[in-house]
C-alpha positions in Angstrom: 54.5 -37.6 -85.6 51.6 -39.4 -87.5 50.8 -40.6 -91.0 47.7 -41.0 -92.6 47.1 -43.5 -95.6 44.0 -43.1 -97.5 42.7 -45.7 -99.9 39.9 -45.4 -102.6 36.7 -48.0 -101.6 35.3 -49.5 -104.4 31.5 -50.9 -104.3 32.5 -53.7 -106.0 35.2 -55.3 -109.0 33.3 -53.8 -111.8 33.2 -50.2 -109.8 37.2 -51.0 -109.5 37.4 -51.1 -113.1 35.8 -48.6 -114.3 38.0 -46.1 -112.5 41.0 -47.7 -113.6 39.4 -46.9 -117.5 38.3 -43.6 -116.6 41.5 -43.1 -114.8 43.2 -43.9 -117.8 41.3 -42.7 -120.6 40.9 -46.2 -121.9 38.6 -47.1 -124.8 35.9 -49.5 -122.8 35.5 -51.3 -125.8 39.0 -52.1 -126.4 40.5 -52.7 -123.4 44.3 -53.5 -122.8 43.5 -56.6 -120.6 47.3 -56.7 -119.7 47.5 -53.6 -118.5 44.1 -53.8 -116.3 44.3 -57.0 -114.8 48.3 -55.5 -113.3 46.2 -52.4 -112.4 43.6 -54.9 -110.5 46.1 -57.0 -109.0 48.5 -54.1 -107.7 45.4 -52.9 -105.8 44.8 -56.3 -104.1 48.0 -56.5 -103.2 48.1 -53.1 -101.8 45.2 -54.1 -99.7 46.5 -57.7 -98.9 49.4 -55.4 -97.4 47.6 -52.7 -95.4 46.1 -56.5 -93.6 42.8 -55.8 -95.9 40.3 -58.1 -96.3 39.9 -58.9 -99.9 36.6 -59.9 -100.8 36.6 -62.7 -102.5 34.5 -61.1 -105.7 37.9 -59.2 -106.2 39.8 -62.4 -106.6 37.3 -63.9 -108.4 36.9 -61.2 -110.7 41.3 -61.1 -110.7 41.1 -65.0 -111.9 38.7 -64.1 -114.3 41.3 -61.7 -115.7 44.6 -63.3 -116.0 41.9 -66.0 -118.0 41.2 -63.6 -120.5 44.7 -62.5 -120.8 46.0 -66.1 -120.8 43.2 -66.9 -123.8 44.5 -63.8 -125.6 48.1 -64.8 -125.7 46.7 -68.3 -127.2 47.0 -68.4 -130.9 43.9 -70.3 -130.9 41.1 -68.2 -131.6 37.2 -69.3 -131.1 34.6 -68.7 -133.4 31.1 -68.1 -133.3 28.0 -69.8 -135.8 28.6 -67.2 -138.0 32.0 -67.9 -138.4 33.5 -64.9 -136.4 36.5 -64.7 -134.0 34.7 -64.4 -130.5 37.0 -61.4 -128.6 37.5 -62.8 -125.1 37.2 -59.5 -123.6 33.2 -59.5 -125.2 31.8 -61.1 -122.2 33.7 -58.8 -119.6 32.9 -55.6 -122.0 29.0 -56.5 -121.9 29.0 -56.8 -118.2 31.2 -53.6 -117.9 28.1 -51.3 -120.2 25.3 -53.2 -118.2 27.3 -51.9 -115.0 28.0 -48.6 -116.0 24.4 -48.6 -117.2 23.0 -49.2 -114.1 25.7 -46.7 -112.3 24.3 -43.9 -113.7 21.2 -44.7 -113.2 21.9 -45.2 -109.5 23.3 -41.7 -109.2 20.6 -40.1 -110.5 17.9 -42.2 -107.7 20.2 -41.0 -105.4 20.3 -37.2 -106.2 16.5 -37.6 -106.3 16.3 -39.1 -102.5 18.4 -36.5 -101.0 16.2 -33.6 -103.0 13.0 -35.8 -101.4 14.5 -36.1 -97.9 15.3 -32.1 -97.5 11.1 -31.5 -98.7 8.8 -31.4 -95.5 6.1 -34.5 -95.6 2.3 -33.3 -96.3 0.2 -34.7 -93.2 -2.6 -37.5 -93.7 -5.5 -35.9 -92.4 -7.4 -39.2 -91.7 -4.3 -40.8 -89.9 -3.9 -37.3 -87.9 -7.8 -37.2 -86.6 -7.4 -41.2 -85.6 -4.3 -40.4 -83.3 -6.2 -37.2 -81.8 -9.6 -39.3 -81.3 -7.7 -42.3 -79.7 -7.9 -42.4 -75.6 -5.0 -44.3 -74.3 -6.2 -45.2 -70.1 -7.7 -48.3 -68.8 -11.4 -47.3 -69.4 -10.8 -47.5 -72.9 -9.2 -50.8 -73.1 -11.2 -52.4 -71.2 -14.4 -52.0 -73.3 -12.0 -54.3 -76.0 -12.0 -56.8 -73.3 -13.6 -60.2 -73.9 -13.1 -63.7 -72.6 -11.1 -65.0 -75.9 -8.7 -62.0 -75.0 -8.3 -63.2 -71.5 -7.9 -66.9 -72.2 -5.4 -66.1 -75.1 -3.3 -64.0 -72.6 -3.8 -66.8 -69.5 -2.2 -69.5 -72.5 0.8 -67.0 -73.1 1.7 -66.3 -69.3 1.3 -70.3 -68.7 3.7 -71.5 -71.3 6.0 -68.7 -70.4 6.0 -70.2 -66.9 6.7 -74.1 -68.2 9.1 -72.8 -70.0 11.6 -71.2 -67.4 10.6 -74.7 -65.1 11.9 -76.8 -67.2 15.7 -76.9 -66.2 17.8 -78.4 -69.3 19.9 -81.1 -68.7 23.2 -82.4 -70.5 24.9 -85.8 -70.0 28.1 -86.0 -70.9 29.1 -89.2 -72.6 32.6 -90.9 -72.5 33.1 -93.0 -75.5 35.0 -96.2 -75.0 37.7 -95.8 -77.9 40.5 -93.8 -78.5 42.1 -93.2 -81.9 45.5 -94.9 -80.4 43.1 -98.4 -79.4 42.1 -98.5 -82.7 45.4 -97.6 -84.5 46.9 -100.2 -82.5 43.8 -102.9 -83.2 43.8 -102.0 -87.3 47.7 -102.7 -87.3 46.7 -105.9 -85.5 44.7 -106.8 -88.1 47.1 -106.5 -90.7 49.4 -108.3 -89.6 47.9 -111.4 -90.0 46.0 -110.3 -92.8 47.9 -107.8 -95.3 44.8 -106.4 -97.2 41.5 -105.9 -95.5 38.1 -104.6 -96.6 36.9 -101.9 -94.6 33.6 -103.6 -94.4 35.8 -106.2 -92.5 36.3 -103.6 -89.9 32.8 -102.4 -89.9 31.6 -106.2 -89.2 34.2 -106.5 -86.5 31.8 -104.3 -84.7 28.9 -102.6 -86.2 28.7 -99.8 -83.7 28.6 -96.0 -85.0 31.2 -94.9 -82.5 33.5 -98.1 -83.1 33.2 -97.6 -86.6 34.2 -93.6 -86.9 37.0 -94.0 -84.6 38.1 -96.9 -86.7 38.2 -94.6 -89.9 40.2 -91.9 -88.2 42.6 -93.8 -86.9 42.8 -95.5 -90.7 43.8 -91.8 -92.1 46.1 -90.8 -89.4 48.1 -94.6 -90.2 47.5 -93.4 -93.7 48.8 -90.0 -93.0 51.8 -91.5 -91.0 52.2 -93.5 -94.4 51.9 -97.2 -92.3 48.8 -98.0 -94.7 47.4 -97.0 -97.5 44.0 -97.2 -99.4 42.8 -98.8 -102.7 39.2 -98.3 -103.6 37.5 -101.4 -104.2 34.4 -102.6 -106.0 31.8 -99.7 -106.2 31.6 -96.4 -104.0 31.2 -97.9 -101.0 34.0 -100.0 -99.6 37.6 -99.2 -99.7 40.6 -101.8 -99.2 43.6 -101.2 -96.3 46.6 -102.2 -97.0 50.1 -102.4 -94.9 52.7 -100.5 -96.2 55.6 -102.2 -94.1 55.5 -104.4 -90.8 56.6 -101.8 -87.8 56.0 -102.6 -84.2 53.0 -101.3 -82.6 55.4 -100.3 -80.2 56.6 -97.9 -82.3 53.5 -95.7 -81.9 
């Protein structure tokens, strides 16, 4: 026994849409936003279900929905320069024509391909006589021969050949830090100093290396919750401070 589950594909959100209004007979200028966007996020969650990847225009254009539903149930209308209550739905209805629009127009290119891809192509009677007078054998190329020709093909077949020579090489490099070692050396510094500047640690050692193993060890301390951070003067700098006095034992 087997099953077979079929599901509509949609070209995109606004595609999605517009069946759900043809579907429904809805008046595309007056659409009950309620009603789609729980039509447009059934669907995704039928897909999400089925282990379909949801593009992430659908969600987008989903968010985009419940925004336009959540401005609707606002009592807080907007207003244009003329003084008239903007629709929230306007902007979505204007894209929805423009892509219908555009649809149709689509439809119709296509109908005219597939009429010009069943017609039989007229031959170019210059292109045809060029083929027929052209003598593909040796003779023929070699009266195009010159000495540019050959040194152009010599420089091509020589740096083809230093190319495969040259054997790559990769050195490994082991760094002489661990995030433990420098867990252990920030907590050292706190304790006899409860508040440091980063640009403390920075001087300690002003190695690249030294200096990003130091700030990873600082957010896994921060993440254990031993430390914590306080931004200090400007953007660059930041202040670490001891949460409590543990053991480095502990760790």
């Amino acid at each position: 026994m087997s099953f077979e589950i079929k599901l509509p594909l949609f070209e995109g959100p606004f595609d999605l849409m517009l069946f759900f209004i043809e579907r429904d007979e809805l008046d595309i200028y007056d659409i009950p936003i309620a009603k789609i966007t729980n039509d447009f996020l059934e669907y995704i969650h039928t897909l999400e279900k089925m282990e379909i990847e949801v593009a992430s225009e659908f969600i987008l254009f989903a968010a985009t929905l419940m925004k336009i539903k959540s401005k609707m149930l606002l009592p807080r209308p907007e207003f244009n320069e003329e003084g008239e209550e903007i629709d929230p739905r306007e902007e979505l209805i204007r894209h929805l024509l423009e892509y219908k629009k555009y649809k149709s127009v689509i439809g119709q290119l296509a109908e005219m391909e597939e009429i010009r891809m069943s017609k039989w192509n007229r031959g170019n009677v210059v292109d045809e006589l060029k083929k027929m007078s052209r003598v593909d054998d040796v003779d023929a190329e070699m009266q195009d021969l010159d000495l540019f020709k050959l040194l152009k093909i010599y420089q091509k077949v020589m740096f083809k050949f230093a190319s495969r020579s040259d054997d790559t090489t990769h050195t490994v490099i082991q760094y002489p830090y661990t995030i433990e070692q420098q867990k252990t050396l920030v907590l050292d510094q706190l304790n006899n100093q409860p508040i440091i500047p980063f640009t403390d640690f920075i001087a300690m050692k002003p190695d690249k290396i030294f200096v990003i193993y130091t700030f990873l060890a600082i957010l896994e301390l921060l993440q254990l919750s031993l430390v914590t951070i306080k931004i200090g003067d400007g953007f660059n700098n930041f202040w670490v401070e001891k949460l409590e006095s543990i053991p480095v034992e502990t760790l």
